[in-house]
N, C-alpha and C positions, 0 to 999 in steps of 0.2 A: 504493500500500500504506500508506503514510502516512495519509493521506486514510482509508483503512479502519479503520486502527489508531486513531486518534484519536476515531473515533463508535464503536467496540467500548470503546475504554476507557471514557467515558461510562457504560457500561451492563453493565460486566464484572464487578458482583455478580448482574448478573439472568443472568447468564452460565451462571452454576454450577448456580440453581437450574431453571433449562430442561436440564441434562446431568443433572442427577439425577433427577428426573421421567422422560427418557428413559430411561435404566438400567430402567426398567420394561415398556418397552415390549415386546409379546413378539417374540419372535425365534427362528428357529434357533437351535440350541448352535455355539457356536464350535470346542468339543470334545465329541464325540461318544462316551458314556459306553463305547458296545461297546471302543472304542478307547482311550480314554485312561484309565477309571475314572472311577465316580462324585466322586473326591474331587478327581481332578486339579487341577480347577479351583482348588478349596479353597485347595489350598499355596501353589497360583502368586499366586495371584490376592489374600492376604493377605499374601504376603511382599512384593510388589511394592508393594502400597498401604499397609501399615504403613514401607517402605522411605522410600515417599515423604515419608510425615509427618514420620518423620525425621529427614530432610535441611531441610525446612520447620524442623524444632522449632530443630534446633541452629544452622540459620543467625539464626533469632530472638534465639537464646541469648547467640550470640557478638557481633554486630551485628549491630543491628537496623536495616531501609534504610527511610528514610520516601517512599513511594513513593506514597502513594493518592492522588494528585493534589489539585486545589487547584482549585476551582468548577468542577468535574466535567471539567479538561483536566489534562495531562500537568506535573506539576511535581516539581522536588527539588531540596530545602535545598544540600546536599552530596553529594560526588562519592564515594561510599563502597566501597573496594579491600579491604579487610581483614577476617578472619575466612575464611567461604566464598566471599566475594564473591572473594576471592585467588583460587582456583578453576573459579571458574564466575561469567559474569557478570549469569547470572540462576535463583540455585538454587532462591528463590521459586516459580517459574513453573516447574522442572523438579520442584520437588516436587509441584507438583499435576497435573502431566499423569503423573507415576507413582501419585499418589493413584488420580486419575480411571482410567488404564488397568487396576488392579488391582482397583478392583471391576468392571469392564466385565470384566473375566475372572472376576471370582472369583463375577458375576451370569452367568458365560457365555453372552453374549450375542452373536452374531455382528455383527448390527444395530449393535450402539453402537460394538464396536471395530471396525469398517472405514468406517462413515459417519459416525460421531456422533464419534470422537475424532480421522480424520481435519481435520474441521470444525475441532473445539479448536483441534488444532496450526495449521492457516493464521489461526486470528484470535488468538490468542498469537504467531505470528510478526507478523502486521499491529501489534499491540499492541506489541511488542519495538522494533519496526523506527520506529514515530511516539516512543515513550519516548528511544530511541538519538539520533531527529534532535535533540529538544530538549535531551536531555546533550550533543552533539556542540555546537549554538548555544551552550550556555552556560558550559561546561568546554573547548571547541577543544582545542588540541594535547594537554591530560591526560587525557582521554576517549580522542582516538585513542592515545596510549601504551598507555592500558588495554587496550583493544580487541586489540593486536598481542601481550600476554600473554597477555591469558585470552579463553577460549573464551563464545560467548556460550551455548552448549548446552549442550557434553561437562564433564564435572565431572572436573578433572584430579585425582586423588587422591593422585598425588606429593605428600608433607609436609603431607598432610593431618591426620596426627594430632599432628605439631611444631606444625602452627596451632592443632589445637583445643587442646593441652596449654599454648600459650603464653597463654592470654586467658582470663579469666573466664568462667566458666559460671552466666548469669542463667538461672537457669530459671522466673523469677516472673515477667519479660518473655515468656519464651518461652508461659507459661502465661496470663497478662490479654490476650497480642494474640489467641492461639488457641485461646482457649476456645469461641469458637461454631463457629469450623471445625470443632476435633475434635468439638464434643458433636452436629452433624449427620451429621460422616463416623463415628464410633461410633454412633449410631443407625441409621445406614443399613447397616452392617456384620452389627451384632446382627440386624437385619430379615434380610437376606439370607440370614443363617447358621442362623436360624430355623426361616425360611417355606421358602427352599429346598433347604435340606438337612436332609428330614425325617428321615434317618439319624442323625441326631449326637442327636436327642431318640427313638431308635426309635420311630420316627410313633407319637408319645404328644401328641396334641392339648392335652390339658390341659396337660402338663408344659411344652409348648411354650408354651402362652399365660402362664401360669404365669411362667414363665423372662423375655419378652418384658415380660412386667409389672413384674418385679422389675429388669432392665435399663431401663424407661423412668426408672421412680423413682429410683435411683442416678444418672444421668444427668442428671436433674431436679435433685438434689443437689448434682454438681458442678458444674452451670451455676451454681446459683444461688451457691454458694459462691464459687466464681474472683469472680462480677460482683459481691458485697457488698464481698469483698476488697479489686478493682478500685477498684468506686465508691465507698468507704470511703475509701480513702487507706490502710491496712491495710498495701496494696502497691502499692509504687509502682513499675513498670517500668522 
């Protein structure tokens, strides 16, 4: 598994854009409108993946972990406990498999969440499990300490908000690191909410393109905004 993890992380941006691309594919419904309503999907499926971003934003916020390795293998400066990492030893990667399974729902797709996000989770674990060896070589006994507090999955929310109340809230970091994640996963949202729910525009073709045009450009906006910001020195993370 190691061994696996280790050529997945390698290649773990081409990662996300092969699971979004699939989100398309067509499929049965995972929820079947006679049965659940047309919107079901809707609530779940955006509560869950704005949830996830979330958890993503404010562990950016609080500490940031420098994790993207270092000539395309598994490396890290510092052994970092504090913030969400207190919590969960990898809220990262649980925010984006809440990302990922909320729009697989809220695309209600059956295809992606029983095959395609299955997949995710074993190469996020392979990913998790080669990261762990190289913290465990290089932190020995204060790695394992961490490890027998916190959970490398479940996000303990005991004193979660004495954490986030006790540490500063960067949100200009949380903002220069995730600005291309967010301005894909809100493009992909806006599309979804669009195209396949032609109810929320009362299948009004125009208004929808319309709508989808005026979200690209705002989007367009804050990209470029956050990355002048960034690249400016403006803000510095």
């Amino acid at each position: 598994m190691i061994t696996i993890g280790n050529f997945f992380f390698k290649y773990r941006n081409f990662l996300f854009i092969f699971l979004y691309l699939a989100l398309f594919i067509p499929s049965a419904p995972l929820f079947k409108e006679a049965q659940f309503g047309p919107n079901y999907p809707l609530f779940i499926g955006l509560f869950i993946t704005i949830f996830g971003q979330l958890i993503r934003g404010v562990t950016i916020a609080l500490a940031y972990i420098i994790r993207g390795g270092k000539n395309k293998k598994v490396h890290a400066d510092d052994l970092v406990t504090e913030g969400i990492f207190k919590h969960c030893r990898n809220p990262l990667y649980v925010g984006n498999i809440l990302m990922l399974v909320g729009v697989g729902i809220l695309i209600n797709s059956l295809l992606f969440t029983t095959l395609f996000i299955p997949l995710f989770l074993f190469i996020y674990q392979a990913i998790v499990l080669a990261e762990e060896n190289f913290l465990r070589n290089k932190f020995g006994e204060q790695f394992d300490a961490y490890c027998k507090k916190v959970s490398r999955w479940f996000i303990n929310f005991n004193g979660m908000f004495t954490t986030i109340g006790s540490m500063k809230f960067n949100g200009k970091r949380w903002l220069t690191k995730e600005y291309n994640t967010q301005t894909v996963w809100m493009l992909g949202i806006v599309f979804i909410l669009l195209f396949y729910y032609p109810q929320l525009t009362q299948n009004d073709t125009a208004l929808r393109n319309l709508l989808f045009g005026i979200a690209c450009v705002l989007l367009a906006i804050y990209y470029l905004s956050i990355r002048y910001l960034k690249k400016s020195g403006k803000w510095v993370s």
